[in-house]
C-alpha positions in Angstrom: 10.8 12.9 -22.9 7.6 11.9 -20.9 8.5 11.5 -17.3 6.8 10.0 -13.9 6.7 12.1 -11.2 5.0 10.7 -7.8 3.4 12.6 -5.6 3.3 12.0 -1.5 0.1 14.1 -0.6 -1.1 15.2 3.3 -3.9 17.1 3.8 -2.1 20.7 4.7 -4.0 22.6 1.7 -6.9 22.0 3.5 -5.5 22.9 6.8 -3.8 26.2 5.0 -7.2 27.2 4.4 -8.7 26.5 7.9 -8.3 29.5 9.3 -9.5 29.3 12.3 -9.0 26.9 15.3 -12.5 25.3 14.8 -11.9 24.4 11.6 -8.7 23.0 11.8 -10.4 20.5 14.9 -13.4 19.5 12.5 -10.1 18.3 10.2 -8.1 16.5 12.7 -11.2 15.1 14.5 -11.8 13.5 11.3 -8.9 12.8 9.1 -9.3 9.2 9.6 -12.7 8.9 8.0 -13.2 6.6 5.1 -16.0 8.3 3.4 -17.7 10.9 3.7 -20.9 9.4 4.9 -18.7 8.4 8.2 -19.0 11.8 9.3 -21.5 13.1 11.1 -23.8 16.7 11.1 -22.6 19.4 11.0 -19.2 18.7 10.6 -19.6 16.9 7.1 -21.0 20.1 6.2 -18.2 22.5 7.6 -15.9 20.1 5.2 -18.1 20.1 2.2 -17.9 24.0 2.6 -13.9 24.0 3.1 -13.5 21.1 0.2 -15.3 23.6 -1.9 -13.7 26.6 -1.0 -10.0 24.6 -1.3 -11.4 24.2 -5.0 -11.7 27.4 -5.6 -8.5 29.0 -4.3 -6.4 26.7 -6.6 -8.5 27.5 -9.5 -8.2 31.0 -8.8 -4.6 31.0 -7.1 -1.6 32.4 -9.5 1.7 30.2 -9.1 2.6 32.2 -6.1 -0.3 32.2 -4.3 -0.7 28.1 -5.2 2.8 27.6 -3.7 2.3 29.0 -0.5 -1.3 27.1 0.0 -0.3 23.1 -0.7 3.1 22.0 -0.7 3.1 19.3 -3.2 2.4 22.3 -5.6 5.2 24.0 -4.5 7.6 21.3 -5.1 6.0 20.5 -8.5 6.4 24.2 -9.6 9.8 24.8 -8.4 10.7 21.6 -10.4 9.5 22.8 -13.6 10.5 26.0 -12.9 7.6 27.9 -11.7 5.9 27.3 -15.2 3.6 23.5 -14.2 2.8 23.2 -17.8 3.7 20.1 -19.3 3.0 16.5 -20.6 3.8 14.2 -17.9 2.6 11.6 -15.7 2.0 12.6 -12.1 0.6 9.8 -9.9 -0.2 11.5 -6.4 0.0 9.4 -3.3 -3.1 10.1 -1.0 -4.2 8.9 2.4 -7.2 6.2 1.8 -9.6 8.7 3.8 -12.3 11.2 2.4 -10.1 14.1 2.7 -6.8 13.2 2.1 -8.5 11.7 -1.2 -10.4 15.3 -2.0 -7.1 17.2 -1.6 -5.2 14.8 -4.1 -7.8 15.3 -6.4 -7.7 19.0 -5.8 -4.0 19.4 -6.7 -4.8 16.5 -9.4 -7.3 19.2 -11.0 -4.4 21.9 -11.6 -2.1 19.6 -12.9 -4.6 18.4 -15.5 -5.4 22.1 -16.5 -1.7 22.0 -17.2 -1.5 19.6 -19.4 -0.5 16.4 -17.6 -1.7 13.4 -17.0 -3.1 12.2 -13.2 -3.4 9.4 -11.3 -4.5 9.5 -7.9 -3.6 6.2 -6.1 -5.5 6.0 -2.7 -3.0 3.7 -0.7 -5.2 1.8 2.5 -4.2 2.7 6.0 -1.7 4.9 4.7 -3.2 7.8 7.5 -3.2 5.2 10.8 -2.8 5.3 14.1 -1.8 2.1 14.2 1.6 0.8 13.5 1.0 -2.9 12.1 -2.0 -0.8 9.9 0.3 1.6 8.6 3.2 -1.2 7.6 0.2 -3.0 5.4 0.5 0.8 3.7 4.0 0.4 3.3 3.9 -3.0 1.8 1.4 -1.6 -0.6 3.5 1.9 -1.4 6.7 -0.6 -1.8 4.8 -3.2 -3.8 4.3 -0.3 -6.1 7.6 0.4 -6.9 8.7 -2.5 -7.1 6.1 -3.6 -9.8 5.1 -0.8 -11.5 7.5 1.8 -11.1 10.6 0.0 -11.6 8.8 -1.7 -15.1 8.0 2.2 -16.5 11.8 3.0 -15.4 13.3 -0.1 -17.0 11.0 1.3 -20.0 13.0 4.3 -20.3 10.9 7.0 -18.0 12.5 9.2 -16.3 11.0 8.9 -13.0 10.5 11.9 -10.0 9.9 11.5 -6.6 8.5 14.6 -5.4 8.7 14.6 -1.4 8.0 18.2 -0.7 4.4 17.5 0.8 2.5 14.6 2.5 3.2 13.5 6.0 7.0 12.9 7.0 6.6 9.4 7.7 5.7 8.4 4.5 8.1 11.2 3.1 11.0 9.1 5.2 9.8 6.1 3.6 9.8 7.2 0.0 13.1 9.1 0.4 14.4 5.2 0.8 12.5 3.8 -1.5 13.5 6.4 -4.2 17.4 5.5 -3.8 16.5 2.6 -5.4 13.4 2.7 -7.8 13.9 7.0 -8.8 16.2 8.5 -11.1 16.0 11.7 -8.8 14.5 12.5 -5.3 13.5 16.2 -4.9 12.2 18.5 -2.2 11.5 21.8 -1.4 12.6 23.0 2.6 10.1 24.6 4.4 11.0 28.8 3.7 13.8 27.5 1.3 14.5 29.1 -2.3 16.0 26.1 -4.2 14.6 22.7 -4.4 17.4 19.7 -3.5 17.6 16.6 -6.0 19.0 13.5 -4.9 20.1 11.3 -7.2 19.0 7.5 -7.5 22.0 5.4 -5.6 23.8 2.7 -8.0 22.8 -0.3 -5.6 20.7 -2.9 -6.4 18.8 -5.5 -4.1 19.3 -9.6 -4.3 15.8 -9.6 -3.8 15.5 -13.4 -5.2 18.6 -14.8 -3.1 17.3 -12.9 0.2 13.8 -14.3 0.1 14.4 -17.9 -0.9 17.1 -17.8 2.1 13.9 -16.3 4.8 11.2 -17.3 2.7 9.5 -18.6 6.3 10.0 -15.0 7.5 8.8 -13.3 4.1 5.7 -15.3 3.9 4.5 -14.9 8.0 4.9 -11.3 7.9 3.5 -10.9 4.2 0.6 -12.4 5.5 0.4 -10.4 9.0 1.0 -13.2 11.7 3.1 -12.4 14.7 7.0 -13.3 14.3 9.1 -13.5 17.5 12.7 -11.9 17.8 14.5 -15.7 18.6 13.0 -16.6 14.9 15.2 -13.8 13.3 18.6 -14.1 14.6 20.0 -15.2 11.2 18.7 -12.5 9.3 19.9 -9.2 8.0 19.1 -6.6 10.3 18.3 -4.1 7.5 15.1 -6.4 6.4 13.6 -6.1 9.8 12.3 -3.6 12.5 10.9 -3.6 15.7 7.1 -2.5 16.0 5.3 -2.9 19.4 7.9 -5.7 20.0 6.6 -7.6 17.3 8.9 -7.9 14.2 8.3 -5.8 11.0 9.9 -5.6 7.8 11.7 -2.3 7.2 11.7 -0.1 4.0 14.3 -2.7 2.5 12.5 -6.1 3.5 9.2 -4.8 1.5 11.0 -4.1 -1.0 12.6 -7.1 -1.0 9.2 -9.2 -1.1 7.8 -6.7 -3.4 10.2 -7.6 -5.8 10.9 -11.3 -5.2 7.6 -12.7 -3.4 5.3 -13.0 -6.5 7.4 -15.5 -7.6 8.3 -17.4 -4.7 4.7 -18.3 -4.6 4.1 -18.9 -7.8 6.4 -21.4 -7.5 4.5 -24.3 -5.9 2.0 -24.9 -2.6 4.5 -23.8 0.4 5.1 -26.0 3.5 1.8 -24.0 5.7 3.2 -21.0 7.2 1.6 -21.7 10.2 0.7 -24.4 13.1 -2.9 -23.7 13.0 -3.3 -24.9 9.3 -2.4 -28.2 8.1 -2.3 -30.0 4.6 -4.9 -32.9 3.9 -3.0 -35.3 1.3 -4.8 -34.8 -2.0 -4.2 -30.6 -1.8 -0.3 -30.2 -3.1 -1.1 -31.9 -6.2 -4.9 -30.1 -7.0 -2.2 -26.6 -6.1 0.8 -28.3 -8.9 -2.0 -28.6 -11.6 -2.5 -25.1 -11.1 -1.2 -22.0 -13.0 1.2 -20.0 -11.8 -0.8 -16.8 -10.7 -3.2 -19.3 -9.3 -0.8 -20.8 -7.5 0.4 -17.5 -5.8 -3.4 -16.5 -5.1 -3.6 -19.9 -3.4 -0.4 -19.6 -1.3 -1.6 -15.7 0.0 -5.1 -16.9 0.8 -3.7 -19.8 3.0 -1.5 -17.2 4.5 -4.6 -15.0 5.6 -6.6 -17.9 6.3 -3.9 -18.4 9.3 -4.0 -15.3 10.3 -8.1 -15.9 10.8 -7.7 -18.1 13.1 -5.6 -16.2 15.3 -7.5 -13.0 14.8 -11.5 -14.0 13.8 -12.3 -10.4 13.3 -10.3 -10.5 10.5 -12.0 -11.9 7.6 -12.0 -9.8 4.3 -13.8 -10.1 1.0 -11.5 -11.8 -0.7 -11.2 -14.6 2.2 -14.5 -15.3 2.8 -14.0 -18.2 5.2 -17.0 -19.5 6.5 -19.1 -22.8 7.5 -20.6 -25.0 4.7 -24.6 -25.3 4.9 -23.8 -29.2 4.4 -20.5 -30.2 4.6 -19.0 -32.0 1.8 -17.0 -35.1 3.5 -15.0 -34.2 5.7 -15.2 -30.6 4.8 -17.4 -28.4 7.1 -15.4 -25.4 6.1 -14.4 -23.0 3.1 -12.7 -20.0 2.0 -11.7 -18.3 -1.3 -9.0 -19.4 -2.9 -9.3 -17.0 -5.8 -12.2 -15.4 -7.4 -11.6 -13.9 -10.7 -12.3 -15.8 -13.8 -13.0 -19.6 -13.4 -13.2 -19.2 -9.2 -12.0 -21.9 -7.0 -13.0 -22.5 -3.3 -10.4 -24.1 -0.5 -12.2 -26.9 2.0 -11.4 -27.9 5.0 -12.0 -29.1 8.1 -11.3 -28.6 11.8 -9.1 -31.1 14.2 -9.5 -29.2 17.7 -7.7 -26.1 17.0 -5.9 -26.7 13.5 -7.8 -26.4 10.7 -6.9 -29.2 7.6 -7.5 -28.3 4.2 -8.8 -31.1 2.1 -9.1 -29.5 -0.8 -8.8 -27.5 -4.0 -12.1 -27.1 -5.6 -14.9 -25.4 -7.6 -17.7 -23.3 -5.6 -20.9 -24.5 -4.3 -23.3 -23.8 -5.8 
């Protein structure tokens, strides 16, 4: 039987073959970078040099000698019992950075030559410095799970967590996730001679009862705005953590919303999840003539278009909020509201400090 084994990859193969102090700086000095062009002369070269050489010592590396240079390899070969051939899926977990991208791809390469099948799934902010960065990451690792995972498992796939390499906080996290979306957990000790499986725990989450209860909560923190400790009291201390003295939702409140928030907001246009952003009267029933999908797209973007106004610099792609060349009423404003397929615009206008959105519309064009 096929199985799904997932990956958590760090960048230690590349640090294995380091060597020397230097090196190992030029690494950490820029482990953080994006792309490759982000790095400056002549480090980018030092790291094109060790890339390629980490190339080459897996392609020339026997079992052994691949075990002692990346850990993820070592956990994969202990789990098939030193032999790596095979027909499975692997889907390896990697930093969204130039390196920690270049090593997945460099264990992905072996696994390939073995037989299986590779995914390499880049997860943003996943190598961060900073904490309300890396819980975006963690949203997106448990959003995975939850959707995708948990569908190939309810499929019949025997899915792996392998959580032998990569860095220990996202190993911690995984380890939780896996109780609830693996059949089997395993790792490999550092100097150890057996790997340790952990079996899948036989609980399951009332994800749909927990976020209609906090759907306030869910839907603030979903869409990164600040939540105070007063606002919490009557929930489950297991959904939340402390980060910075802001609240966070732990491993079990993502997964939580992973599993249950899609549909929440499909549902119809929430009450506005925040004081900045008001309703105009015509917009909840443009959002009810809406699809589904459309209608969570919507609900997300007016989410982010809150946290906008508390944070400017935060205006991504698929926002786009910005003033009108000629505003259109009492519209001077717009933002995306979706833009695949037939692409629909939010408009809006200001009233001092809150911003009111008139309406549901198509683009200017």
């Amino acid at each position: 039987m096929q199985k799904l084994i997932v990956s958590t990859c760090g960048t230690s193969l590349l640090t294995n073959l380091a060597g020397d102090m230097e090196r190992r700086q030029t690494i950490i000095r820029h482990a953080n970078a994006k792309h490759r062009d982000q790095i400056p002369e002549p480090d980018r070269s030092v790291l094109d040099a060790l890339i390629e050489q980490m190339q080459q010592a897996l392609e020339e590396a026997d079992g052994t000698q691949r075990a002692r240079l990346s850990a993820e390899l070592n956990g994969l070969q202990r789990y098939y019992d030193n032999r790596l051939t095979g027909q499975d899926i692997h889907w390896l977990i990697a930093t969204d950075t130039w390196l920690g991208e270049a090593t997945a791809q460099a264990i992905g390469k072996v696994l390939s030559a073995h037989g299986h099948v590779v995914d390499v799934r880049r997860i943003t902010d996943l190598r961060t410095t900073e904490l309300s960065e890396f819980r975006i990451a963690m949203s997106e690792l448990a959003s995975l799970c939850a959707r995708e995972v948990r569908g190939l498992r309810a499929g019949g796939m025997h899915t792996v967590f392998n959580l032998t390499g990569g860095f220990k906080s996202v190993q911690g996290f995984m380890q939780s996730l896996g109780m609830l979306y693996a059949d089997e957990s395993v790792y490999v000790f550092e100097n150890a001679r057996e790997m340790l499986s952990l079996p899948r725990l036989p609980i399951k989450l009332e994800s749909a009862v927990l976020v209609r209860e906090h759907e306030w909560l869910f839907r603030r923190i979903a869409a990164g705005l600040p939540v105070s400790a007063d606002a919490v009291r009557s929930v489950p201390e297991t959904l939340l953590l402390e980060i910075d003295g802001e609240i966070a939702l732990s491993v079990w409140g993502e997964a939580v919303w992973a599993e249950a928030g899609d549909d929440l907001l499909a549902e119809r246009l929430w009450p506005s999840v925040d004081a900045k952003v008001r309703f105009g009267d015509g917009l909840e029933a443009s959002v009810h003539a809406c699809s589904a999908d459309e209608r969570r797209q919507v609900n997300v973007r007016l989410g982010e278009l809150a946290r906008h106004l508390h944070q400017p610099d935060f205006n991504p792609r698929r926002l786009d909020f910005k003033k009108l060349r000629t505003a259109q009423g009492k519209s001077t404003h717009e933002c995306d509201a979706w833009n695949t397929g037939k692409a629909r615009r939010l408009f809006g206008h200001f009233e001092h400090d809150v911003f009111v959105v008139d309406a549901l519309a198509d683009g200017l064009h």
